[in-house]
Phi, psi and omega in degrees: 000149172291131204227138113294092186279111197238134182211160161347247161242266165172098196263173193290320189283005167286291180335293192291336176270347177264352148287325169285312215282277202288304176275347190247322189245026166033063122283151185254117198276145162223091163308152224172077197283128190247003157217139170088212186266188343295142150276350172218167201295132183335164161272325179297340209303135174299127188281022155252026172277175205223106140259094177303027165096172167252097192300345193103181156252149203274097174232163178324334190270305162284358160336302179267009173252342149319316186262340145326313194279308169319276173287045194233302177267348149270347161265019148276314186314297210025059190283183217239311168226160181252133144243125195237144158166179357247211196284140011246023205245321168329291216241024191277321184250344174266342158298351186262328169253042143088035203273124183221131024268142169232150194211117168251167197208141180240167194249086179345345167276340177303333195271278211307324174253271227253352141339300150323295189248023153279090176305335170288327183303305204279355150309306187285298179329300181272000144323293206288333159327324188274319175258024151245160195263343152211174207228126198267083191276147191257345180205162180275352137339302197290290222279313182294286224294287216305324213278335206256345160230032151139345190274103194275149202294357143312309165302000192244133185256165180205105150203154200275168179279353154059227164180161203275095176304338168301336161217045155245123179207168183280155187173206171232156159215085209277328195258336130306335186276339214252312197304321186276010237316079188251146176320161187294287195310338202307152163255122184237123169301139183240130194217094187263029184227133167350119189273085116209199178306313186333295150296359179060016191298342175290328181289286186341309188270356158303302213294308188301309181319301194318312184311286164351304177290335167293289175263098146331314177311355210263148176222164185226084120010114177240123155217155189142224190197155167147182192296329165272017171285024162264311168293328167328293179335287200306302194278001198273291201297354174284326191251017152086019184284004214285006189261011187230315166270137185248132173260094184280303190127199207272116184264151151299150160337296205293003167227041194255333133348300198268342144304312160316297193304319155319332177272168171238002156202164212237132208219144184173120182252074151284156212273319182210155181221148157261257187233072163344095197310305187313310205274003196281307186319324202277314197297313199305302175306019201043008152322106139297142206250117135272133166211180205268128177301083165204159188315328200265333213261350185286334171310337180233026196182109184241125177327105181086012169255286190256332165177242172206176194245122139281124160318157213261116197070012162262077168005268157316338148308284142000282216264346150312293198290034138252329157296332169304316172288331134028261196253016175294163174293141193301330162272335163307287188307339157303268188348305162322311190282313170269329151334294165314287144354287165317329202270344225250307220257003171257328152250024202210357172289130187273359171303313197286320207270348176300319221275290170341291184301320162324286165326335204257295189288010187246348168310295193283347157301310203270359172276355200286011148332138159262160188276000000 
């Protein structure tokens, strides 16, 4: 079937459902950014998506020729379905011009954050609800908030978007790890989320400086990228940590695997989540997981299995569970570490989760009557 995929821009996880959509399940794919860049077609993009060009970025001053362009490009197009997101400006305009079957889709903080806490936002999310015939959620967080504002629970899919177990798995990487030159014993934390509040990166490097002063073995890896990376800068070299900490920067996907495995736990205060790719990733790689006690990270970290829960800003807490995990006995902290491993290969597989994504678009053709 012909699909539109109207997305952001074009993130890994874009990559990953229109590659699968095109290459696993030979849907014919038409890409679509409706903000920011690319202006010209990705390089990653696979090369059987269809790329159809760039609407621009949608801003108040451009609205109505945005949506124009847009309905422009769905009567060249004429796909059989949209899939759009995310909420509520992904699937806003082909719901405004009747565009059917649409299948919307949330990246869970549009719903779980800022959903919430806009009443205008969470106004637009069920406009657009009502009129898509389904709506594709990565946890049942996501799926309990839509339902609850109107979206009924047939029509709402659940499956996390998930991760390639072949090729994040437990393992070694003595020579990246040799590379950082820190002791054989250091235990070292992986901190893989956007540097901002948002994502908690600020919580995140307290809580360790705290841990650290407690347990000497300890180091931390930050990678990624974002507005606070000055401050980082700043607060590391103010408590004389630069030597416990490595600030790598932004990894390619294909080599965000080998950090894992180099590290011995997995760390993430974000303030809301749905079913975190990162933290699937980390569980997949055998990592015990400190993360932040919210609804999307409880689905995959039940407290002394696969790792423990923090309260969402709390430092000190924080800098406990990380010493703990620590200083566990070496069979304990195994067990954890195949847990994790386990919890990873019975829910997260994205192989598995394809079968879904298939299912979902063949749902919305044949519900496609409107309702």
């Amino acid at each position: 079937m012909k699909v539109l995929y109207l997305t952001e821009g074009y993130s890994p996880h874009d990559r990953r459902f229109m590659e699968a959509a095109a290459n696993l399940l030979g849907h014919q794919v038409v890409y679509v950014p409706w903000r920011g860049r690319p202006a010209r077609r990705p390089r990653e993009l696979p090369s059987s998506v269809v790329w159809a060009g760039h609407l621009g970025a949608l801003t108040p001053l451009r609205w109505r020729s945005w949506s124009r362009g847009l309905r422009r490009l769905l009567d060249q197009v004429k796909p059989e379905l949209i899939h759009a997101g995310p909420l509520p400006w992904g699937p806003l305009f082909p719901a405004w011009w009747g565009a059917w079957p649409l299948v919307s889709m949330s990246w869970g903080s549009d719903v779980l954050w800022h959903g919430r806490r806009k009443p205008w936002l969470r106004t637009l999310i069920r406009w657009v609800l009502r009129r898509s015939i389904l709506l594709l959620a990565d946890c049942r967080a996501v799926a309990d908030t839509a339902h609850a504002w109107g979206m009924p629970r047939e029509r709402i899919l659940v499956f996390p978007w998930g991760t390639d177990l072949d090729v994040f798995h437990p393992g070694e990487e003595p020579e990246l790890r040799a590379s950082w030159g820190w002791p054989e014993d250091a235990f070292v934390w992986v901190h893989a989320r956007t540097w901002n509040r948002y994502y908690g990166a600020d919580v995140a490097l307290r809580g360790f400086l705290r841990a650290w002063r407690q347990e000497p073995r300890l180091r931390l890896v930050l990678l990624g990228g974002g507005p606070l990376e000055g401050w980082l800068h700043r607060e590391i070299v103010r408590h004389r940590a630069q030597g416990v900490v490595r600030i790598v920067g932004r990894v390619p996907e294909e080599h965000l695997a080998r950090y894992f495995r180099a590290a011995n736990g997995y760390l993430s205060m974000s303030r809301s989540d749905g079913s975190s790719v990162t933290l699937l990733q980390a569980l997949a790689s055998g990592l015990p997981a400190v993360v932040s006690d919210i609804p999307g990270n409880r689905e995959w970290v039940t407290p002394g299995v696969e790792g423990y829960l923090v309260p969402v800003g709390d430092v000190g807490a924080l800098a406990r569970a990380l010493v703990q995990v620590a200083r566990m006995d070496a069979r304990d902290r195994a067990a954890m570490a195949q847990a994790a491993r386990r919890r990873a290969e019975t829910h997260a597989d994205w192989k598995r989760h394809i079968r879904e994504l298939d299912r979902a678009y063949r749902l919305a053709v044949e519900w496609g009557v409107r309702p």
